[in-house]
C-alpha positions in Angstrom: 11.8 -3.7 -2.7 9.6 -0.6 -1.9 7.2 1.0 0.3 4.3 1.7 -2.0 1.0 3.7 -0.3 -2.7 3.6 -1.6 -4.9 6.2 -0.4 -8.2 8.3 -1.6 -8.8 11.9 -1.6 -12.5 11.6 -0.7 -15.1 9.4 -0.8 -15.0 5.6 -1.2 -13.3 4.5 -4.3 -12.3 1.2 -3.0 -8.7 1.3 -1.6 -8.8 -1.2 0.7 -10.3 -3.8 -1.8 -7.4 -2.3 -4.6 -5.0 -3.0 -2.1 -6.0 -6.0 -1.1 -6.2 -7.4 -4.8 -2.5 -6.2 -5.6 -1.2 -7.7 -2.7 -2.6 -10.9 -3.2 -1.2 -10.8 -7.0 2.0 -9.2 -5.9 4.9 -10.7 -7.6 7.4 -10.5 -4.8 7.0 -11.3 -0.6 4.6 -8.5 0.6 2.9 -7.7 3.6 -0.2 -5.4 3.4 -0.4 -2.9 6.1 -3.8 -0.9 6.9 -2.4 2.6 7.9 -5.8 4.5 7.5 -6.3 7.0 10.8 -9.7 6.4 10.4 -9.9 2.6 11.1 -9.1 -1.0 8.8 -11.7 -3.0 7.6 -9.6 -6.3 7.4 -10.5 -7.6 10.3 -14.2 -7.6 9.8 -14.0 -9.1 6.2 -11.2 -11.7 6.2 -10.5 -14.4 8.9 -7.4 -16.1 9.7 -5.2 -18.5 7.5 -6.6 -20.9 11.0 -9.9 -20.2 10.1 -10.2 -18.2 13.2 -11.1 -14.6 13.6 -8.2 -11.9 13.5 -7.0 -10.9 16.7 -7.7 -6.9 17.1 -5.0 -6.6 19.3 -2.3 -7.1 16.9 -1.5 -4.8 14.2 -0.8 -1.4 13.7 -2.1 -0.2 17.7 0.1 -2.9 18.9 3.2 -1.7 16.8 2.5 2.4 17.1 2.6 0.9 21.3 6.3 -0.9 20.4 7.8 1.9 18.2 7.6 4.3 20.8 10.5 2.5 22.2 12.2 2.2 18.8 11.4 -0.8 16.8 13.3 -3.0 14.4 11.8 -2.9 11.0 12.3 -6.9 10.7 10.0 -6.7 14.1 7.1 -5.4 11.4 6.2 -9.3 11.2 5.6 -9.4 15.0 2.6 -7.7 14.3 1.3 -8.9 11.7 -1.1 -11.8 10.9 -1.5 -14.7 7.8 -5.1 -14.2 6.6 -7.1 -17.4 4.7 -5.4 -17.5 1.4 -1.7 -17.0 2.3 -1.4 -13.1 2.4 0.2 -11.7 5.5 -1.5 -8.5 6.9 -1.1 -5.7 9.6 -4.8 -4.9 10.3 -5.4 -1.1 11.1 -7.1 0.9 13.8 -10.4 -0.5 14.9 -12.1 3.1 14.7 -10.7 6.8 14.3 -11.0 6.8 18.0 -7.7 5.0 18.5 -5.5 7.4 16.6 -4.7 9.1 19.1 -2.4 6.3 20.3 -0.6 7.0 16.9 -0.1 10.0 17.5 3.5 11.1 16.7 4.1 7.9 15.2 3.3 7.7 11.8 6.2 8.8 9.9 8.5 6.5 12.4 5.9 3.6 11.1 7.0 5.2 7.3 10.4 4.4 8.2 9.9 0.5 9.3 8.1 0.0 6.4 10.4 1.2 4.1 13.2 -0.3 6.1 11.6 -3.7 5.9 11.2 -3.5 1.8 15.2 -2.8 1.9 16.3 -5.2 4.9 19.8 -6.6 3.9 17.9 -9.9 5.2 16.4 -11.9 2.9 14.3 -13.9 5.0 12.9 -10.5 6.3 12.7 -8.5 3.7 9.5 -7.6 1.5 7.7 -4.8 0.1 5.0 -3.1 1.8 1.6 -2.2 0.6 0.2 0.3 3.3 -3.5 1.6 2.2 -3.5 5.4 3.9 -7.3 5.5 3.6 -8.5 9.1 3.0 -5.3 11.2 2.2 -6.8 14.9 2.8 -4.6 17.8 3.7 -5.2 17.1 7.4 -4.2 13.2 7.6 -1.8 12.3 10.3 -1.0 9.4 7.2 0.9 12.2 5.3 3.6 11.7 7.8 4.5 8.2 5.8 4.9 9.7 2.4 8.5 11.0 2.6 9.6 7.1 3.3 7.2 5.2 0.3 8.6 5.1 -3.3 5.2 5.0 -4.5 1.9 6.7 -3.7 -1.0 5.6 -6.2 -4.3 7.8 -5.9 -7.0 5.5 -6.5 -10.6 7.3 -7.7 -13.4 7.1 -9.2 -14.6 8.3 -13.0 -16.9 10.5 -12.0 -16.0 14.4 -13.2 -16.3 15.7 -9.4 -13.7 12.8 -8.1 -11.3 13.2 -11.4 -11.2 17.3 -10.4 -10.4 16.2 -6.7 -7.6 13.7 -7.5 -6.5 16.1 -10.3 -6.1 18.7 -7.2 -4.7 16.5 -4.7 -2.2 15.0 -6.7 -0.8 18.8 -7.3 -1.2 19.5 -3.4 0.8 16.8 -3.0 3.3 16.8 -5.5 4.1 20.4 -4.2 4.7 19.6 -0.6 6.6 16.6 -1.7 8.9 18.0 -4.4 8.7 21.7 -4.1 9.2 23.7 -6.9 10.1 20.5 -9.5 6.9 21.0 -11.6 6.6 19.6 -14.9 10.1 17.5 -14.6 10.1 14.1 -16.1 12.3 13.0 -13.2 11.3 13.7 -9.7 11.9 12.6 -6.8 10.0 9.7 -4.4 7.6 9.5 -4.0 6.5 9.3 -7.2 2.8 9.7 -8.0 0.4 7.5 -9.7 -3.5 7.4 -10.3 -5.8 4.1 -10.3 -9.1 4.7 -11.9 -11.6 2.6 -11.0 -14.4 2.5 -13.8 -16.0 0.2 -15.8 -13.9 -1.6 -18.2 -16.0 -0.1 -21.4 -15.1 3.1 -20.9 -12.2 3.4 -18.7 -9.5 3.8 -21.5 -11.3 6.9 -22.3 -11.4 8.4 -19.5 -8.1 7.6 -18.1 -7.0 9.5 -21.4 -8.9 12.8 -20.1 -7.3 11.9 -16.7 -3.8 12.2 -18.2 -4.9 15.5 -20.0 -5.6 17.0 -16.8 -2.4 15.7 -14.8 -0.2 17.3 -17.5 -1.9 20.6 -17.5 -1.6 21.0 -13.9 2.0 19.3 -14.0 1.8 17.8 -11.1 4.4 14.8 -12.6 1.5 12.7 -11.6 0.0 9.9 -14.2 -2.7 7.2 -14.9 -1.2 3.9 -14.0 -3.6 1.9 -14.7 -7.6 0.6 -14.0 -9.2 -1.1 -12.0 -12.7 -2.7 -12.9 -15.5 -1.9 -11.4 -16.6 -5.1 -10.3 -19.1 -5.3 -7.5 -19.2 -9.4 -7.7 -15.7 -9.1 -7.9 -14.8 -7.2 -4.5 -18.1 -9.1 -3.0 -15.6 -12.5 -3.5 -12.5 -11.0 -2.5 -14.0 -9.8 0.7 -15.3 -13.2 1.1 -19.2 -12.7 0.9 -19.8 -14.4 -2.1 -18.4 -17.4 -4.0 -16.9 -17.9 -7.4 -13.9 -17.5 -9.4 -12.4 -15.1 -8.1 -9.3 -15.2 -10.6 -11.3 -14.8 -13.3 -13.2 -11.6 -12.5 -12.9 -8.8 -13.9 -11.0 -6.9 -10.3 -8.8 -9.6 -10.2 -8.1 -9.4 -14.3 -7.7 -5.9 -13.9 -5.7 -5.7 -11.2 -3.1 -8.2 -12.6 -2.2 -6.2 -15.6 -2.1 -2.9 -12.9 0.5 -4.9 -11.1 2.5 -5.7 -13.9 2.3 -1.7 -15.2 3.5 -0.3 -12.3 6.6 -3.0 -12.4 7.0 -1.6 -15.8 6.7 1.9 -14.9 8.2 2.5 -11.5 10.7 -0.9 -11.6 13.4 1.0 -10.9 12.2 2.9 -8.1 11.2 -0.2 -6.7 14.1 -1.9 -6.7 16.3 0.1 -4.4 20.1 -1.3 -3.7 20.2 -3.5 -0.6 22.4 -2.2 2.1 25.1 -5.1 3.4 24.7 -6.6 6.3 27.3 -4.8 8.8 29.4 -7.0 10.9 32.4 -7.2 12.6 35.8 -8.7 11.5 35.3 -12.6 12.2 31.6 -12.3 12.9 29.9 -15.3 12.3 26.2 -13.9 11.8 24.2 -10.6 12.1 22.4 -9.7 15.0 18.8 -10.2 13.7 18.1 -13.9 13.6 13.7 -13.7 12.7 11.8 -17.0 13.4 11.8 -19.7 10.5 8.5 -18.8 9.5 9.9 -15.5 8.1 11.3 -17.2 5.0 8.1 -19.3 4.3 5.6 -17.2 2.2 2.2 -17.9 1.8 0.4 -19.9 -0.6 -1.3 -17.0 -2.3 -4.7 -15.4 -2.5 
């Protein structure tokens, strides 16, 4: 299990919704975490698995509040909350104003999250989805990329956003990896573009995409697309009704779950460290609440 991040390099390309829809189609236990500086939109647009409003006072303020006195990643779930449709969720920052409390804090939040995906208890353990928001060269987020296996760019198709995600995927790549340009095999975390576009012509576009993340061998690649789908993200978000599983976001976003599994398996499946324990021990020190072990019923 991983820590994979989701983030923009400018505008609105639909991260949040992106990250949403992987994590409800996720194959494994994952908890979705809204680590964007600038504020979460999740508790505006989903309610509780209760049917009850999320409470703003639990989630990523209340954990950067707990991790100042050093924090357990298997505590992560403290903070989280179940939203309607099973998935679990640790809503962000209610405005940019906030981030100050964070301050300091973001690459020790990195850590838990990538400590959870690798917890040597089961019950515990899942991977983390964290959706960075706006990743520019100034984000206090950066500070999480050194822990995440994963970082996938999402963008849009238009020539001006493809030049910018081209760019920042080299900025990156650089101050991640240094001087391994062009290598097949780098180190994490690896990086990934989502196009968002409309089905008809995405293939073609996420060709040129490619084009321009080898010529500026930045290691990075097109993972896969996600649909353009207003109706789509207007159901997931819970403003509109249909079928949700059979729109195009949600079809789309299925086969870009099952791509990067493909892809990046074996970065995301890193070796799970024993549980340490004393000759004649009888159990570990962490001991989480039943409801640890007891996924939920899905999106």
């Amino acid at each position: 299990m991983a820590l994979i991040a989701l983030a923009a390099d400018k505008g609105a390309p639909g991260v949040t919704t992106t990250a949403v829809a992987l994590a409800a189609l996720w194959p494994r236990r994952v908890l979705l975490a809204e680590a964007d500086p600038a504020g979460g939109d999740l508790v505006y647009r989903s309610v509780g698995a209760n049917g009850r409003p999320l409470d703003p006072g639990t989630g990523i303020l209340s954990l950067a509040a707990t991790a100042r006195r050093g924090i357990a990643a298997e505590q992560l779930w403290d903070h989280s909350q179940r939203v309607a449709g099973g998935l679990d969720v640790i809503i962000g920052l209610a405005s940019s104003d906030q981030s100050g409390g964070l301050t300091g804090q973001w690459g020790a939040l990195g850590r838990a999250f990538a400590e959870l995906a690798q917890s040597p208890h089961q019950e515990a353990a899942a991977d983390v989805l964290a959706d960075l928001g706006r990743l520019d060269a100034h984000s206090p987020a950066q500070a999480l990329l050194p822990h995440a296996a994963l970082l996938l760019l999402v963008t849009r198709g238009q020539p001006e956003n493809l030049a910018h995600v081209r760019d920042r995927a080299a900025a990156l790549h650089n101050k991640l990896h240094g001087q391994q340009r062009g290598t097949s095999h780098l180190g994490q975390p690896r990086i990934g573009v989502l196009l968002v576009a409309e089905p008809q012509h995405g293939a073609k576009i996420a060709a040129q995409v490619n084009e321009m993340l080898i010529a500026s061998q930045s290691g990075a690649r097109v993972v896969g697309l996600i649909a353009e789908d207003t109706a789509g993200a207007e159901q997931l978000a819970g403003r509109r009704r249909g079928r949700l599983d059979k729109s195009l976001l949600v079809r789309s976003a299925r086969k870009v779950v099952t791509d990067v599994h493909q892809t990046y398996g074996a970065d995301l499946n890193p070796v799970r460290p024993p549980v340490p324990q004393q000759p004649g021990a009888q159990a570990a020190a962490y001991a989480p609440p039943p409801s640890y072990g007891q996924p939920g019923a899905g999106a």
